[in-house]
N, C-alpha and C positions, 0 to 999 in steps of 0.2 A: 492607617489613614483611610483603607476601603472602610473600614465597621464604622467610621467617626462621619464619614460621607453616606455613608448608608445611614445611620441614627439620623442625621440634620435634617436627609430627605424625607426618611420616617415622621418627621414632627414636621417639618412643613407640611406634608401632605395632610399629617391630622389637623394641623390648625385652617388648611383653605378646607379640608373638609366641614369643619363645626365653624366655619364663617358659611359656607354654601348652606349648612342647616337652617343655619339659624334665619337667615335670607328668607328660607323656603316657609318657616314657622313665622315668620312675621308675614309674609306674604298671605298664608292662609289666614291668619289670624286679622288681618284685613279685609281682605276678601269677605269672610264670615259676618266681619264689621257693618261693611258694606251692604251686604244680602237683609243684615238684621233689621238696621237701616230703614232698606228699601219695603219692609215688608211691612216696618210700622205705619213709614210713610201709605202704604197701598191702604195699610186696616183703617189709619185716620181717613182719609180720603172715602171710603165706603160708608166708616161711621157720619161725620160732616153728611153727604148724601143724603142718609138716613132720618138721623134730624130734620135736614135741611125740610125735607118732605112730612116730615112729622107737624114740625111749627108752621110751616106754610098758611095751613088753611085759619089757625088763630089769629095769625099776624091779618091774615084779609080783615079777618072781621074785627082787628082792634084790639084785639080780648090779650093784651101784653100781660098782665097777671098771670093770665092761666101760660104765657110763653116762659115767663120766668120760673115758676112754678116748674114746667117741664125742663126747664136748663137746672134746674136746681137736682132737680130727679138723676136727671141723666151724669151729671157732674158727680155726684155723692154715687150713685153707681159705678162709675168708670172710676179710678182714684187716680187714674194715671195722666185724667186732663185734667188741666192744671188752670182753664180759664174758659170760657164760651161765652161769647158777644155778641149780640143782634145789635147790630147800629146802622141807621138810616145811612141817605145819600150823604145829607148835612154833616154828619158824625154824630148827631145825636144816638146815644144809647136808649135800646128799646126793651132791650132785657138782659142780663149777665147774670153769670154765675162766676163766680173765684173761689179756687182751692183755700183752706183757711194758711198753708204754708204755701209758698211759690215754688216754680221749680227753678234748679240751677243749670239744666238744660234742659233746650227745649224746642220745639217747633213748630211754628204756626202755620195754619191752611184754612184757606177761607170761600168763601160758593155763595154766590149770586143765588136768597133762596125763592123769590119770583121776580123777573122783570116787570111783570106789571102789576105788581103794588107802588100805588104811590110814591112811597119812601126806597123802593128799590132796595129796600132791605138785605145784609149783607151777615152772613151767618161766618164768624173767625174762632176758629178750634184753637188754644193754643195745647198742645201735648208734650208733657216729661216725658222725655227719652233717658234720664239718665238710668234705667234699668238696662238699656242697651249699652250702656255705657259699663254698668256691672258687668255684663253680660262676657262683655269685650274682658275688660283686667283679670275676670275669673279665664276664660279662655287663656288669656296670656299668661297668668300664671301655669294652668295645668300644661300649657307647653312650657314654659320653663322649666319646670319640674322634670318633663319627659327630655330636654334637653339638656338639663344637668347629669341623668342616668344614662343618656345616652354617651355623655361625654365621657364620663368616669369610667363606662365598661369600654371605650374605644381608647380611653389613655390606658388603661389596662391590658387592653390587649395589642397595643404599639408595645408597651413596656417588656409583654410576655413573649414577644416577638423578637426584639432588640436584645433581649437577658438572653435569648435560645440561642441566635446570631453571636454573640457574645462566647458563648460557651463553646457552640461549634469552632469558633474561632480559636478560643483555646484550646481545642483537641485536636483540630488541625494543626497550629501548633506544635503541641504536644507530638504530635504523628510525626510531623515530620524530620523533629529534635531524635526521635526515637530511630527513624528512619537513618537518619544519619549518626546517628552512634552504632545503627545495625550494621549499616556498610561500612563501616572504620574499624569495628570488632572481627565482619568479616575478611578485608583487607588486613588486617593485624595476625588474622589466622593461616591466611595463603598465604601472609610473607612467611611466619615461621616454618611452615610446613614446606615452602620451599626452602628454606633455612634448615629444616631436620635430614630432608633430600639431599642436599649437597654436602651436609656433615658425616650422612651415611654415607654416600660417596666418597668420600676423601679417606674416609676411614676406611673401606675396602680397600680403594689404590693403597694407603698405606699398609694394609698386610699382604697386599698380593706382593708389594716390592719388597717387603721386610722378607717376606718369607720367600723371594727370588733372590734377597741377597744370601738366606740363609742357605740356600740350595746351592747355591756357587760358594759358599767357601767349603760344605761339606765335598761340595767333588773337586776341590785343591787339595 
């Protein structure tokens, strides 16, 4: 019953262990998510800026060809944005660019490129993230991976624990079976030997009287 209580405890303990891992790998593995995320979001936010200040001074002066032109440049450079839109107050569109594919995620950020242009022109980035999204499932996997090995050499070494507990168990056993065949062998030995004591004994008394009876009939 202690080995069968001792094994159950063994595997519970290993299964809230590789549930706590796992907890912890999925926690980083979001984390990470999260960070990746935030960093794209910061790079778009810098890029948007950058434009925004680049196209500025064409948009004053009208010149929307040479703005599209430059969303055209900028788009086919980046492959990772996936749309760029100068559209007035009205909504009218004043230049764009689009990816020839769309993306299946994504996220848009957008900046006020001068307030005091008439149209109050409004510069909208849209950006594929789904390379962050790669990013993330490759991560998850190579933590799966590290969490399958981790699991298989800690069920291995419950196993190699529990089989050693086992065995001990058996030689304790074993010891003690032995133990007590030793003290019954040697019980078994002290009785005879007081058994040989008392036979030797009884065997003297009987010659000391044989041979006092023999002494008394020689002196009749």
């Amino acid at each position: 019953r202690w080995l069968f209580d001792s094994r159950k405890r063994s595997w519970i303990a290993f299964i809230i262990t590789m549930l706590i891992l796992a907890g912890a790998m999925l926690a980083l593995a979001r984390q990470q998510f999260v960070q990746d995320l935030e960093r794209t979001r910061t790079a778009t936010l810098r890029e948007v800026k950058l434009l925004g200040a680049i196209v500025a001074e064409p948009l004053r002066r009208g010149q929307y060809q040479d703005v599209a032109r430059l969303l055209s440049y900028w788009g086919t450079s980046n492959t990772r944005l996936a749309e760029l839109t100068i559209a007035a107050r009205n909504g009218s569109v004043l230049a764009q660019y689009r990816r020839p594919h769309g993306a299946e995620v994504s996220f848009s950020t957008a900046l006020s490129i001068d307030p005091t242009h008439p149209d109050q022109a409004t510069l909208t980035v849209v950006r594929d993230i789904a390379g962050v999204y790669e990013r993330e499932n490759k991560l998850l996997l190579q933590l799966l991976a590290v969490y399958a090995a981790l699991g298989l050499l800690l069920a291995l070494l419950v196993h190699f624990v529990l089989e050693r507990q086992k065995e001990a168990g058996r030689l304790r056993a074993q010891t003690t079976r032995l133990d007590a065949a030793n003290l019954s062998l040697q019980n078994e030995i002290e009785q005879r030997r007081h058994a040989e004591e008392a036979l030797f004994e009884a065997k003297e008394r009987a010659e000391v009287t044989l041979q006092s009876i023999g002494d008394a009939v020689i002196t009749t």
